[in-house]
C-alpha positions in Angstrom: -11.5 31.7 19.5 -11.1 32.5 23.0 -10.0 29.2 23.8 -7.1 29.4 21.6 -6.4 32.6 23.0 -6.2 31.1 26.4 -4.1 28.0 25.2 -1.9 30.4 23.4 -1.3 32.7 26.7 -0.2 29.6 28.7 1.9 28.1 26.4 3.9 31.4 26.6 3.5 31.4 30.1 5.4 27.8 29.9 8.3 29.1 28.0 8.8 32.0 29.8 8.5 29.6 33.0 11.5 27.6 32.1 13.3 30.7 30.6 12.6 30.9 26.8 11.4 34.4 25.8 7.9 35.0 23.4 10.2 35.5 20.2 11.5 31.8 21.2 7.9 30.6 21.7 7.1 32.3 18.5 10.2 30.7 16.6 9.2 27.0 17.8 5.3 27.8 16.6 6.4 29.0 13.2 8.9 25.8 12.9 6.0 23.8 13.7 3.3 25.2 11.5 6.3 25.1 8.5 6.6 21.3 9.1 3.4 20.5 9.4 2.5 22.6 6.1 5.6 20.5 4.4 3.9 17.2 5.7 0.6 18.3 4.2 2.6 19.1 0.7 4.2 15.6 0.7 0.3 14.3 1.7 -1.0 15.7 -1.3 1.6 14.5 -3.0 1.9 11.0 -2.4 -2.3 11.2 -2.8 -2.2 12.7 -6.8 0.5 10.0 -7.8 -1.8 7.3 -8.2 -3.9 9.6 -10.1 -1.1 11.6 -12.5 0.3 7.9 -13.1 -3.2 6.6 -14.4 -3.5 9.7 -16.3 -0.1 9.1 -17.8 -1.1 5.7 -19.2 -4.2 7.0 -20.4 -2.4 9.3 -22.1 0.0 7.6 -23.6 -2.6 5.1 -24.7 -4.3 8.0 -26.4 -1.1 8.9 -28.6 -0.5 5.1 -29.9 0.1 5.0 -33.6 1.1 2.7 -36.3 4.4 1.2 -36.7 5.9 3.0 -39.7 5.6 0.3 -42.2 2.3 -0.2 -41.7 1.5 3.8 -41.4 -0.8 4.1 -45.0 -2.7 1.3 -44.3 -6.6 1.5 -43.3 -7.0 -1.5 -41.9 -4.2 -0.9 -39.0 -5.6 2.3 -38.3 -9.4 1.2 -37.9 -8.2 -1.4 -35.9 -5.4 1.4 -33.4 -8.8 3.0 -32.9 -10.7 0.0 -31.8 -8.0 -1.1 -29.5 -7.6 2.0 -28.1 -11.3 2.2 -27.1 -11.2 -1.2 -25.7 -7.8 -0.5 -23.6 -10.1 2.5 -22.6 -13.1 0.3 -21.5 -10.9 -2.0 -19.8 -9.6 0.5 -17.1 -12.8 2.5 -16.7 -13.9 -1.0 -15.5 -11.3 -1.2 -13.1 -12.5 2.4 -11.8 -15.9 1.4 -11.8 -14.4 -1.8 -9.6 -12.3 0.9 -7.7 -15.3 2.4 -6.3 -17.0 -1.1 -6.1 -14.0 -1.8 -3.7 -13.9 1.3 -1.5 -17.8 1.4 -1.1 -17.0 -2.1 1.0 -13.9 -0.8 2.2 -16.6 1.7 4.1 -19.0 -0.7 5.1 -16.3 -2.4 7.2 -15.3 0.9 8.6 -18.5 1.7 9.9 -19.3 -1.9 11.2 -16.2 -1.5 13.1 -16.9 2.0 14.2 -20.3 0.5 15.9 -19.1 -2.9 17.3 -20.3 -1.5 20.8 -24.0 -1.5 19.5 -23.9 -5.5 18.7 -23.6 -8.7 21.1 -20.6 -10.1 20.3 -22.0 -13.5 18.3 -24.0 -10.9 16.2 -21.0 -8.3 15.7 -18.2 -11.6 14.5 -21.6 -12.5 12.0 -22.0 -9.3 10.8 -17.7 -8.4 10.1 -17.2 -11.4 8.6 -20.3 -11.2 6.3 -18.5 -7.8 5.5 -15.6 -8.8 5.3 -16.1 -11.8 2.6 -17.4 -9.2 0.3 -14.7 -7.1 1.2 -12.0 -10.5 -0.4 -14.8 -10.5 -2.9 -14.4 -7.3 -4.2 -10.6 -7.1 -3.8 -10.1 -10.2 -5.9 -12.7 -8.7 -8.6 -10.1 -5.7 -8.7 -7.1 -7.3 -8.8 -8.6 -9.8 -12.0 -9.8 -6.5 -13.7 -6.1 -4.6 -13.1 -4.4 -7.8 -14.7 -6.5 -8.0 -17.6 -6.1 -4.3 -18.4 -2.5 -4.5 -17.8 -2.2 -8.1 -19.8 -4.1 -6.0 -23.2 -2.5 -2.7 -22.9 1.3 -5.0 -22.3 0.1 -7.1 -25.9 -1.3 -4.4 -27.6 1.2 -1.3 -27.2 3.9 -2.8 -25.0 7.6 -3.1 -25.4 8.5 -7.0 -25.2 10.2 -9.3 -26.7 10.6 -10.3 -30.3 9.5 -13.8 -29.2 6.7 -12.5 -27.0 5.1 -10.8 -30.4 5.9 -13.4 -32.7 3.5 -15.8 -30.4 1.2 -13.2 -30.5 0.8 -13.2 -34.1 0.6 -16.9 -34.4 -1.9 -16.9 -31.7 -3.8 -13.9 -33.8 -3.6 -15.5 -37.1 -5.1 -19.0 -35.7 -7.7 -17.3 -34.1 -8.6 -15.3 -37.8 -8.0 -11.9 -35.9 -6.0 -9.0 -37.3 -2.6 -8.0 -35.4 -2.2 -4.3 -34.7 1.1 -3.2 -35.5 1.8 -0.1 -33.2 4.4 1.2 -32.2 5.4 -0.1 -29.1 6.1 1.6 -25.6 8.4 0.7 -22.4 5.1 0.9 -19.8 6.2 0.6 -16.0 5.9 -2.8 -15.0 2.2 -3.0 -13.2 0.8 -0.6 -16.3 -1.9 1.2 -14.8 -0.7 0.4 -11.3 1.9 3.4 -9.3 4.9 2.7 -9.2 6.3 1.2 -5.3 2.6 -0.6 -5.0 3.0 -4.3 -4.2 -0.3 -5.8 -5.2 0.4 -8.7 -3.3 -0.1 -6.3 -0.5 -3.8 -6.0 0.5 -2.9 -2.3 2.7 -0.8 -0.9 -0.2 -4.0 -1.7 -2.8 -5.9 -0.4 -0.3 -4.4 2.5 -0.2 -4.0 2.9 -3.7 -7.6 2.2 -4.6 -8.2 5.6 -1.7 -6.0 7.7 -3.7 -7.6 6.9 -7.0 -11.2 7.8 -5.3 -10.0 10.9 -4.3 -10.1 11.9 -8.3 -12.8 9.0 -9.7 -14.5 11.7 -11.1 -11.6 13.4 -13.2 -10.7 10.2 -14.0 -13.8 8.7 -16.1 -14.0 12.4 -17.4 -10.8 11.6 -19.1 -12.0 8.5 -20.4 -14.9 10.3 -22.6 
């Protein structure tokens, strides 16, 4: 405390120095501490998107129903159920990877953080040990993110007439049932924020850190 005090009395001293009064030196501190609380907002922010838009799919995964004309019929409504708990499945297992992912993404941190403690041969050996299953994991993510996106896109997406029409064929061959939901524009990576590149190793990083930060909420909303 004191040593605020102190840092506070000589930054007045500077502004009075090269003629700026305290009001001035108390304008330029409230300016500061405004921007810096506006930065922290936009922070936050930018940190709960990842989250609110996986909560938004969820969601809206949670309200599929059946197509009108197929609205009385048990069969299509056992099955909405099924598929809905499996769309369910398939992105708690890409949180599940998520924290997979990050618990390596930690591992390299803290091998970096202590490179002065190895010999050089045994510090290369021991990051690139780390960082294989670092590739290991991000590639587990990425296959887990595109099959949840490929069965939510089949199952509840809007695409083409074509695209659905295949579909069924595919179904019908296979001696599977073909849910008939009504169908839903979902943004274009699914469960994936918007303004990610996933051919961008940072930017998943990054995303994967934001969805930690709520894991927990998360796979509550999954139950």
């Amino acid at each position: 405390m004191a040593k605020n005090n102190l840092e506070n009395k000589s930054s007045v001293l500077h502004f009075r120095k090269h003629g700026h009064s305290a009001g001035q030196y108390q304008r330029e501190k409230d300016l500061q501490s405004f921007y810096k609380q506006e930065e922290d907002e936009k922070k936050e922010k930018h940190q709960s998107g990842a989250a609110d838009h996986m909560k938004m799919i969820l969601s809206l995964v949670e309200k599929m129903e059946i197509s009108s004309e197929y609205k009385n019929d048990p069969e299509q409504k056992e099955l909405l159920e099924k598929k809905k708990d499996q769309a369910k499945k398939l992105i708690d297992e890409v949180l599940m990877k998520i924290g997979e992912y990050l618990s390596v993404v930690a591992r390299m941190a803290s091998v970096k953080a202590s490179e002065s403690e190895y010999e050089p041969h045994a510090y290369r050996k021991k990051f690139e040990e780390v960082d294989q299953l670092r590739r290991i994991n991000h590639n587990a993510l990425m296959s887990n993110i595109d099959i949840a996106n490929r069965f939510i896109q089949k199952n509840f997406g809007q695409v083409k007439e074509e695209m659905i029409e295949r579909w069924e064929n595919d179904e019908f061959e296979a001696g599977r049932p073909m849910l008939y939901a009504k169908r839903v524009d979902f943004p274009e990576n699914i469960i994936v924020a918007d303004g990610i590149n996933l051919e961008d190793r940072d930017h998943v990083r990054k995303w994967a850190e934001q969805i930690g930060r709520n894991l927990s909420e998360l796979k509550n909303g999954l139950e």
